[in-house]
Structure formats: C-alpha cells, structure tokens
C-alpha positions as a Python dict, from the first residue, in 0.01 Angstrom:
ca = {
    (1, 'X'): (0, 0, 0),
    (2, 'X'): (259, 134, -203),
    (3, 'X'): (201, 465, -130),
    (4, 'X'): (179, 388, 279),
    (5, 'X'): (513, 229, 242),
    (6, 'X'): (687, 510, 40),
    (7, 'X'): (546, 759, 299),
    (8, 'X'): (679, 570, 579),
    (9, 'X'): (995, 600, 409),
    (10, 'X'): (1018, 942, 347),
    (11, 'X'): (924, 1028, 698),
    (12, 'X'): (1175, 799, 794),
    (13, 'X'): (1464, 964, 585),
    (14, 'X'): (1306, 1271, 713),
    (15, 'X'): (1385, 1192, 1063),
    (16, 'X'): (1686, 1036, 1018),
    (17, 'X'): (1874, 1242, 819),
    (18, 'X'): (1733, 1565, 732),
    (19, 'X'): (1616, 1717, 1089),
    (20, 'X'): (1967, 1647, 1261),
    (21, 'X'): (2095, 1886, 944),
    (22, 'X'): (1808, 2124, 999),
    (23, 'X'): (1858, 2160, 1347),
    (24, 'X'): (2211, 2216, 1326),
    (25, 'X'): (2176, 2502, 1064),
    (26, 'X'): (1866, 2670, 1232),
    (27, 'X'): (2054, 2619, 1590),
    (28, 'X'): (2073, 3006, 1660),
    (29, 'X'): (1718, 3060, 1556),
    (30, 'X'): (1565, 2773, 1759),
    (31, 'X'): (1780, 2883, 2050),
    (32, 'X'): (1672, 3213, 2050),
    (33, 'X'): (1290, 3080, 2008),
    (34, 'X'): (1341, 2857, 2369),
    (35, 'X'): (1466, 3147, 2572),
    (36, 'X'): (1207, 3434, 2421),
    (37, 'X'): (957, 3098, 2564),
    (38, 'X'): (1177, 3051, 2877),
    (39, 'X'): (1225, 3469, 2913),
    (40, 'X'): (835, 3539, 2831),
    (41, 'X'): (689, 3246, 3082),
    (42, 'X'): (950, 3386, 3400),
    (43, 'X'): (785, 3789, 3294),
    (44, 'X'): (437, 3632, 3325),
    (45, 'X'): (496, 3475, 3656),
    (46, 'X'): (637, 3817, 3732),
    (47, 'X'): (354, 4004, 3677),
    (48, 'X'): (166, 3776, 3839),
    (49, 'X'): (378, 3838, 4149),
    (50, 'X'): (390, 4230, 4137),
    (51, 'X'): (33, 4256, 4011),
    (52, 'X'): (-131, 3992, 4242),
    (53, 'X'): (-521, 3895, 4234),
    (54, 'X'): (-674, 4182, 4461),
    (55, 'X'): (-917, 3926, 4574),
    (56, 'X'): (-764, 3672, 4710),
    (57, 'X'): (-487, 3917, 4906),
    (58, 'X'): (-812, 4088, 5048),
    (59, 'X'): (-1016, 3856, 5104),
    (60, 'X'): (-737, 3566, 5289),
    (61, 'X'): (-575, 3826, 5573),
    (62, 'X'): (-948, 3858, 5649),
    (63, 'X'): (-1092, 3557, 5676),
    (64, 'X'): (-746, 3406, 5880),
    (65, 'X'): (-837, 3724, 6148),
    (66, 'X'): (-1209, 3557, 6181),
    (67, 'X'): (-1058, 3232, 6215),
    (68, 'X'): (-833, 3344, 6455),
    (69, 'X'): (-1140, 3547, 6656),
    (70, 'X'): (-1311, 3266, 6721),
    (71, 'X'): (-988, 3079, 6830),
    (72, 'X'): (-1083, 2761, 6592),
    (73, 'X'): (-878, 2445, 6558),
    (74, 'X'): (-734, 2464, 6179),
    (75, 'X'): (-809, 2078, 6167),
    (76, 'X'): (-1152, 2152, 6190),
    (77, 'X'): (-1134, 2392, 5914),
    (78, 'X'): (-1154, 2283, 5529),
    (79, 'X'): (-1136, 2523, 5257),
    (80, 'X'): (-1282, 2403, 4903),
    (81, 'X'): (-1268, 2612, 4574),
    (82, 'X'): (-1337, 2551, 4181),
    (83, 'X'): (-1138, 2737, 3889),
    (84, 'X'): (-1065, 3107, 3910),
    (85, 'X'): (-845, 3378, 4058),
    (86, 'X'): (-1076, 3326, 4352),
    (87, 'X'): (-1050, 2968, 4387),
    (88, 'X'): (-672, 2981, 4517),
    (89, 'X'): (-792, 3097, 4799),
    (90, 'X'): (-713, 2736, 5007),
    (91, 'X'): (-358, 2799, 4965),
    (92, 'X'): (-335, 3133, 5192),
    (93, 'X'): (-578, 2907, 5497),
    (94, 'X'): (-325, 2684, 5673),
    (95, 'X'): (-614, 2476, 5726),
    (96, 'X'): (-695, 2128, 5511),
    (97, 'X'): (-837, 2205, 5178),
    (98, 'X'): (-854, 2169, 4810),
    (99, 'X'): (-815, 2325, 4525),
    (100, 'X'): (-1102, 2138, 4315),
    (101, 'X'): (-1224, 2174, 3922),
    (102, 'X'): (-1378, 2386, 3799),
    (103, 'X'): (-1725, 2440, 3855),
    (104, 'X'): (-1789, 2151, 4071),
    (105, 'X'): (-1624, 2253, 4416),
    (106, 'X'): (-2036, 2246, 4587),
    (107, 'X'): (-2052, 1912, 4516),
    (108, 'X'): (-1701, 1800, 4652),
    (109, 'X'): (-1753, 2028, 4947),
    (110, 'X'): (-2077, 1889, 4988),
    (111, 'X'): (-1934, 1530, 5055),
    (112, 'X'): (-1688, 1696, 5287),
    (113, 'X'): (-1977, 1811, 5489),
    (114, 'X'): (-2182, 1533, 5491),
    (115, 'X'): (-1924, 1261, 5582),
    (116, 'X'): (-1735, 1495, 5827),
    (117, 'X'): (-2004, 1666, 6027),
    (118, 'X'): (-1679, 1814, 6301),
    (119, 'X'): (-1590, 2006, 5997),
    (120, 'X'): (-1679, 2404, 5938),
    (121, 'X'): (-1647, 2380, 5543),
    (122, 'X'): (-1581, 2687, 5319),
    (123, 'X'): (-1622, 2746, 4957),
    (124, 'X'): (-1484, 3024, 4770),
    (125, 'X'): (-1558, 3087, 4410),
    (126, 'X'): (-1590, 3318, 4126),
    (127, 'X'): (-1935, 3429, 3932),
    (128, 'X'): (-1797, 3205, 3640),
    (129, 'X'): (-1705, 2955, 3876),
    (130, 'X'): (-2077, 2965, 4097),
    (131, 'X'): (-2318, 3068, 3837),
    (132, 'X'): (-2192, 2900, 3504),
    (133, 'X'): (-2025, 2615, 3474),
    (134, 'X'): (-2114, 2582, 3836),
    (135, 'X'): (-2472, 2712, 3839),
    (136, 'X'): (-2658, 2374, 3822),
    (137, 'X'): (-2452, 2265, 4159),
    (138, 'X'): (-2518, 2594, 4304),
    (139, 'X'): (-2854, 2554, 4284),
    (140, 'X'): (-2896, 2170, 4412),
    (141, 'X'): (-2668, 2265, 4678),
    (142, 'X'): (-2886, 2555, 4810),
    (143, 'X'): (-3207, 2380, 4782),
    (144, 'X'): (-3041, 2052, 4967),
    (145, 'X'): (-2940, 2299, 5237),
    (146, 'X'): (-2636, 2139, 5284),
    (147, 'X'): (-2442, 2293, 5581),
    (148, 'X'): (-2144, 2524, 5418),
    (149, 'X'): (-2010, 2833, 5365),
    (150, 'X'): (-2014, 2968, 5045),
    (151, 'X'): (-1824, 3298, 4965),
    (152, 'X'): (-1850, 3412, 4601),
    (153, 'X'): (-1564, 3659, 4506),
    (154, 'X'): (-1829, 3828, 4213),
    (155, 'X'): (-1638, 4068, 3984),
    (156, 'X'): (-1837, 4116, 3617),
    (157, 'X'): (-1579, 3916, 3432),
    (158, 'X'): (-1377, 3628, 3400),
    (159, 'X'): (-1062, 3745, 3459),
    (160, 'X'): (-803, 3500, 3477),
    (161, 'X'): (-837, 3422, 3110),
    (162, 'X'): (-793, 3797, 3057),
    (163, 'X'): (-1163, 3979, 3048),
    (164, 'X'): (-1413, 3750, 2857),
    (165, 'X'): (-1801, 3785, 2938),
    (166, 'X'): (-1899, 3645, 3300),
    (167, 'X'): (-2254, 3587, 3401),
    (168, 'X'): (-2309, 3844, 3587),
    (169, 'X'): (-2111, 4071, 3304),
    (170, 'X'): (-2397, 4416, 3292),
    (171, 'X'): (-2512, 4494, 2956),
    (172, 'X'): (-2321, 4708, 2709),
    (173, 'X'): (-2001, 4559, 2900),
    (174, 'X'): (-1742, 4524, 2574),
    (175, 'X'): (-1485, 4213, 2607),
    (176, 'X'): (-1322, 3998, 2391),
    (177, 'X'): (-1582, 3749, 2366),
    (178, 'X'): (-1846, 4042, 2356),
    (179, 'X'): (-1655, 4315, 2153),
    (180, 'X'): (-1953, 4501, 2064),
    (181, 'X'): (-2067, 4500, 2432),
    (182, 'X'): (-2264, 4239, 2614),
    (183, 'X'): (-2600, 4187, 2498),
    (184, 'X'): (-2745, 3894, 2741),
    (185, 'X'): (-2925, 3932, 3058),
    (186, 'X'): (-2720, 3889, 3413),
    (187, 'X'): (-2786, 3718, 3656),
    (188, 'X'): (-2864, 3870, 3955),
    (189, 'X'): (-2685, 3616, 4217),
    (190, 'X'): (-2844, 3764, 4528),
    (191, 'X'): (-3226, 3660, 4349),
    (192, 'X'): (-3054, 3326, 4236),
    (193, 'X'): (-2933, 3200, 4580),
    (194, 'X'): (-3289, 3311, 4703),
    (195, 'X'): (-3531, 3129, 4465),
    (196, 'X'): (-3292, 2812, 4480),
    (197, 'X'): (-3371, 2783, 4835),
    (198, 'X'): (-3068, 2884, 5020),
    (199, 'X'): (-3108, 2933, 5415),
    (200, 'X'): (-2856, 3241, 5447),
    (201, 'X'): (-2820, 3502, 5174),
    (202, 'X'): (-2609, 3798, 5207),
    (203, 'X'): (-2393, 4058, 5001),
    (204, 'X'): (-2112, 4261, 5080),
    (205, 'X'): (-1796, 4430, 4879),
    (206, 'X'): (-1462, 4432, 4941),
    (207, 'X'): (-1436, 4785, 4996),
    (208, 'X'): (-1554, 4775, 5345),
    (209, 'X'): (-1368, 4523, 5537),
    (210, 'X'): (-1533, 4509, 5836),
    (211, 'X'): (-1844, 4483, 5705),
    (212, 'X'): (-1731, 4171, 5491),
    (213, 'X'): (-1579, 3994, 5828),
    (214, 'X'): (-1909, 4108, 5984),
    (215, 'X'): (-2107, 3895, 5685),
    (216, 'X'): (-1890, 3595, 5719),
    (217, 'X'): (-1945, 3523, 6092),
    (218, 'X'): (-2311, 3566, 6073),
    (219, 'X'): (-2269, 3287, 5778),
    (220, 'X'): (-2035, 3094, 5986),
    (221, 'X'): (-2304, 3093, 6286),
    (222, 'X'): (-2579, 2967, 6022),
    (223, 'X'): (-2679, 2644, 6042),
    (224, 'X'): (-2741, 2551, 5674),
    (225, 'X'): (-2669, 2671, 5339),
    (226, 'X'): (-2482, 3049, 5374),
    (227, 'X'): (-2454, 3195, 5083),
    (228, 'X'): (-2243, 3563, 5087),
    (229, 'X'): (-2167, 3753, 4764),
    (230, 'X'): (-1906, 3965, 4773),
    (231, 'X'): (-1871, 4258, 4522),
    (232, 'X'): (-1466, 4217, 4437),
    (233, 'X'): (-1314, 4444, 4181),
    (234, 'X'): (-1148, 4292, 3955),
    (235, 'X'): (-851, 4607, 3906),
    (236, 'X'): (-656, 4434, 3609),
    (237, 'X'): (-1001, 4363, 3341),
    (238, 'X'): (-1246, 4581, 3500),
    (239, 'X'): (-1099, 4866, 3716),
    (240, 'X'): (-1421, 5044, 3846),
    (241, 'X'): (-1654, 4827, 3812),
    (242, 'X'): (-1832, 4856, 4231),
    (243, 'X'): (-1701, 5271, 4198),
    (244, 'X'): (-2083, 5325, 4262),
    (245, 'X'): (-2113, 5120, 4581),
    (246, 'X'): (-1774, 5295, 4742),
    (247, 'X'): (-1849, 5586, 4902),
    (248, 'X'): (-1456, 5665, 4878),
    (249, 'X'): (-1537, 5696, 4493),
    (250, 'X'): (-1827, 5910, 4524),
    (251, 'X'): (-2058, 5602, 4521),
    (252, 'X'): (-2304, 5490, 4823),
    (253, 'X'): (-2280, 5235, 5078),
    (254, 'X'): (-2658, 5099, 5177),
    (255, 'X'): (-2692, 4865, 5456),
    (256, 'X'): (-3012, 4675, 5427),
    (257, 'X'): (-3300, 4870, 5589),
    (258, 'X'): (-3377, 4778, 5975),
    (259, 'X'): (-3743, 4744, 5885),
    (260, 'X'): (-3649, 4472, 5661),
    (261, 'X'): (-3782, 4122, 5773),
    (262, 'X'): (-3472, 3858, 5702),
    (263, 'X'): (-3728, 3631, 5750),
    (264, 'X'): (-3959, 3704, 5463),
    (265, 'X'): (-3812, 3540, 5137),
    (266, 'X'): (-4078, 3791, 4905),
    (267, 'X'): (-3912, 4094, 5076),
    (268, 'X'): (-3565, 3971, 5029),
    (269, 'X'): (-3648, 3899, 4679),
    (270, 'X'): (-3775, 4230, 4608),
    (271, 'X'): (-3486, 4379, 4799),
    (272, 'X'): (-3272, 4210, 4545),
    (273, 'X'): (-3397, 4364, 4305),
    (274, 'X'): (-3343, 4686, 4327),
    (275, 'X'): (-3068, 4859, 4098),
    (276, 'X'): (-2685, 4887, 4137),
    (277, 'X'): (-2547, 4911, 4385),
    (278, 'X'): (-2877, 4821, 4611),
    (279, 'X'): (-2782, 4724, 4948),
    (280, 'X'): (-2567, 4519, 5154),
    (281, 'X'): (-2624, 4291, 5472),
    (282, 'X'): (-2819, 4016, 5509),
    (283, 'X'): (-3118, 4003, 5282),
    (284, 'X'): (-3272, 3580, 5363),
    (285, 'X'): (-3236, 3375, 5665),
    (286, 'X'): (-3468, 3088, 5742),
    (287, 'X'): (-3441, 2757, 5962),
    (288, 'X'): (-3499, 2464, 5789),
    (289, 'X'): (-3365, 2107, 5834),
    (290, 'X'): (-3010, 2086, 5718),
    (291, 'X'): (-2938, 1806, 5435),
    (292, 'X'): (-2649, 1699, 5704),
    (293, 'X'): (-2960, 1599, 5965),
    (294, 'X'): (-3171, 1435, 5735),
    (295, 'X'): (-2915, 1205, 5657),
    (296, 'X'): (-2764, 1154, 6003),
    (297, 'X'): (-3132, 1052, 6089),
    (298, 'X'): (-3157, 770, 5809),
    (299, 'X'): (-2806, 612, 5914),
    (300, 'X'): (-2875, 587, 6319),
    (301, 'X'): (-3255, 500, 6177),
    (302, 'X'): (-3076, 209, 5961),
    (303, 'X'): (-2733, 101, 6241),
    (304, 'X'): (-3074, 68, 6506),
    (305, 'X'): (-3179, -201, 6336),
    (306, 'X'): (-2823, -390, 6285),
    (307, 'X'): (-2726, -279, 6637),
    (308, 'X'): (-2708, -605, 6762),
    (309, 'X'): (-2533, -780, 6463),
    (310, 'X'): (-2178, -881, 6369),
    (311, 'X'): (-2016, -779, 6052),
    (312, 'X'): (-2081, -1064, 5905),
    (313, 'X'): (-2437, -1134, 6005),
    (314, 'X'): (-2505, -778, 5823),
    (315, 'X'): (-2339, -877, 5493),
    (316, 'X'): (-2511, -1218, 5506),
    (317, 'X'): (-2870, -1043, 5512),
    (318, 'X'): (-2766, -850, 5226),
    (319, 'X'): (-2655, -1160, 5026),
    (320, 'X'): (-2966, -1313, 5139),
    (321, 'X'): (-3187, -1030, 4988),
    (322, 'X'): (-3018, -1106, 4666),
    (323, 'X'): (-3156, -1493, 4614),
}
C-alpha cells in the first residue's frame, strides 16, 4: 500500500510539474515531430492521388457504361464490398451501397438480396477479401445460390497493406510476409467457385475491356449466384504479374473453346485447370433454384395461412403456442 501510494505520487508530481517543464524545453523538437507526422500523412494521401488503385479506375468507368447500356434505375442498383483496394469500388457507382468489413460483404449483400428482391446487387472484392478471410462466406454463398453479382478484382497479393502473401499468391512469389518466396499452394478461384456450387462462373482480365463488360452482362442476366474473376494487375506490388495473358506483352489471350459445354460442371472443372494464363469466358452455368425463391415460397406458403387474420390474432397464436 505504501508503495501504490508513493507511485501515485510520483506520477502525480510527474504530471504536474515536470512535463509542463519538459514540454517547454523540448518545444522545437516536438514541433518539428507533429509536422514531419502532419507533412508525411498529406505525401501519403498524395501518392495515393497521383498513383491511384488501377483497379478500381478500370474497373468503375466500366461498369457505370453497362449500367448506363441497359438504361437501369440507380435506385435499383446496390453496390456491396469488403476490405481492399477493390472494395472502394461503391464510392465511384452513384447508386446505394456500402462499403462493408472485411471479409464479410457476401453475407451483408446476401440480406440485401433476399429482403429486397427489386434490387440487382453487386459485390466487388479482392482475392484476400473473397478467398481468405472471406472464403468460408464465399463458399455458403455460392452453394445457397443466392441471386448476386460477384466481381473479384484478383491480383496475387494483398496490396493495400503494401505486398504481403494473398491466396492466390503463385509459388516462389517473394513478399514481406514470404521473403524467401511463397511456399503454399494457391488457390485456384475459378475451381473454388465451381466445386462450391456457384450457378455462373467466369474469368476475365482487365486488359481487355470489352471482354470484361462482355462477362459482366452475361452475369448480370444470370439468375443466381454469378461469380466473375477478373485478372487485375496490381502495378504498385506486383507490376507484371497477367504479362502472360496480354497479348500486348507478348502473352496470349484464350477465349474458352466453342466446343466447350458451359453446362457440364466436370468440363469446366477441368478447364480450370489448365495452367496460366488458361482461358477466359464463361467456364459454368447451370439453372438451379435461386436461395431468393426458396424463401419467397416459405413466406407466401406461411402469410396463406394468416391471410385472413388481424395483427393481433397472429401474435395471439404465437403466445398461445408458448403455454
């Protein structure tokens, strides 16, 4: 007790007398600490402004020239995105949207969707976003076939905390969470949202715009889960990452074959497969009762039965069930 009391004291005196004095003699140096702070937060935000996220500057004058195809009301649009350079992406759609947690925009999106069936929801994430913290909601949400569109902006690396190992990171890929190069198996995104039961599954890059708009009105159209990766380099952490897939860099643009069967899912697995940079188009697309219907059925199934009731007649049955 004695102790606690002479501490309390000393911090006291401390406080009291001895930081007024060392503020005033250290004035210059804690002046010239604030505005190095002040000075270095205003050059970040700088960059940020003359180096802007490739993605989202792509990917937004795009998707407002679909939007603005198909002459659709912006109140019937909503936007929905996680954590991620991607996931800003609701603030260049002058639409309603939100700019959600991270990893968990599926299931906020999903509630959009299911309680507001006027609505044409998007999603737009990032692999860290979709396939890690995320990946467990990516995969309920496919297999619930809830009616969205989901647009993952995939780029081998987180980059907004400045190049750490993503998901989908290849092997051998050096970061600085992985500094002797990346020794865990990817995941393949396009086999993912395929064996979780998506409806739509496609993939596209950024490189080739109107292929990308092409990809996002077929989704659009789909009525169910529509799942498009899109190959977007990320210039700042991993400049040439998708060099193989642009034909502009000496790489190769492959559309998916025209033999190929959208409707098979072993066929669209196996096309999947194939190595960097495979192809791009539409690999899955299957009809299947939408998670949206099966619940619309249950609630008209459930108000059939109350049709006739009051209010209050309905809450007294469900008091009465409780005796």
């Amino acid at each position: 007790m004695v102790w606690e009391k002479s501490s309390a004291r000393g911090i006291l005196h401390f406080y009291r007398y001895e930081y007024p004095r060392v503020f005033r003699n250290n004035f210059g140096l804690i002046t010239t600490a604030f505005l190095l702070f002040v000075a270095g937060g205003l050059a970040g935000m700088l960059l940020s402004l003359t180096r802007p996220d490739f993605m989202r500057l792509f990917l937004g004058p795009h998707m407002l020239e679909t939007i603005e195809k198909r002459k659709m009301w912006h109140e019937k649009i909503t936007t929905v995105a996680g954590i991620g350079c991607s996931s800003r992406f609701p603030y260049f759609v002058q639409a309603h949207g939100a700019h959600y947690i991270h990893g968990r925009a599926l299931p906020f999106a999903s509630g959009i969707s299911l309680t507001r069936p006027d609505l044409h929801v998007f999603v737009f994430g990032g692999d860290g976003d979709a396939f890690s913290i995320g990946g467990n909601h990516f995969n309920h949400t496919a297999r619930k076939n809830v009616k969205m569109t989901y647009c993952v902006m995939d780029n081998w690396v987180y980059g907004l905390t400045k190049k750490q190992t993503s998901p989908t990171s290849p092997i051998g890929f050096k970061s600085k969470t992985d500094v002797t190069g990346a020794m865990d198996q990817p995941i393949n995104p396009m086999k993912q949202a395929i064996s979780a039961g998506a409806t739509f599954v496609a993939r596209t890059t950024h490189t080739n715009p109107n292929h990308v708009l092409q990809m996002m009105e077929a989704a659009m159209d789909h009525d169910g889960f529509s799942f498009v990766e899109c190959l977007s380099e990320c210039v700042e952490f991993y400049e040439g990452a998708f060099d193989a897939s642009n034909p502009r860099k000496g790489g190769v643009f492959n559309t998916v074959p025209d033999t190929h069967d959208v409707t098979d899912e072993v066929a669209a697995y196996k096309l999947a497969g194939e190595p960097f940079p495979g192809h791009f188009g539409i690999f899955y697309k299957a009809t299947r009762p939408t998670k949206n219907a099966n619940e619309a059925k249950i609630i008209a199934a459930a108000r059939e039965k109350t049709k006739d009731l009051k209010d209050w007649q309905i809450l007294q049955k469900n008091f009465d069930r409780l005796k």
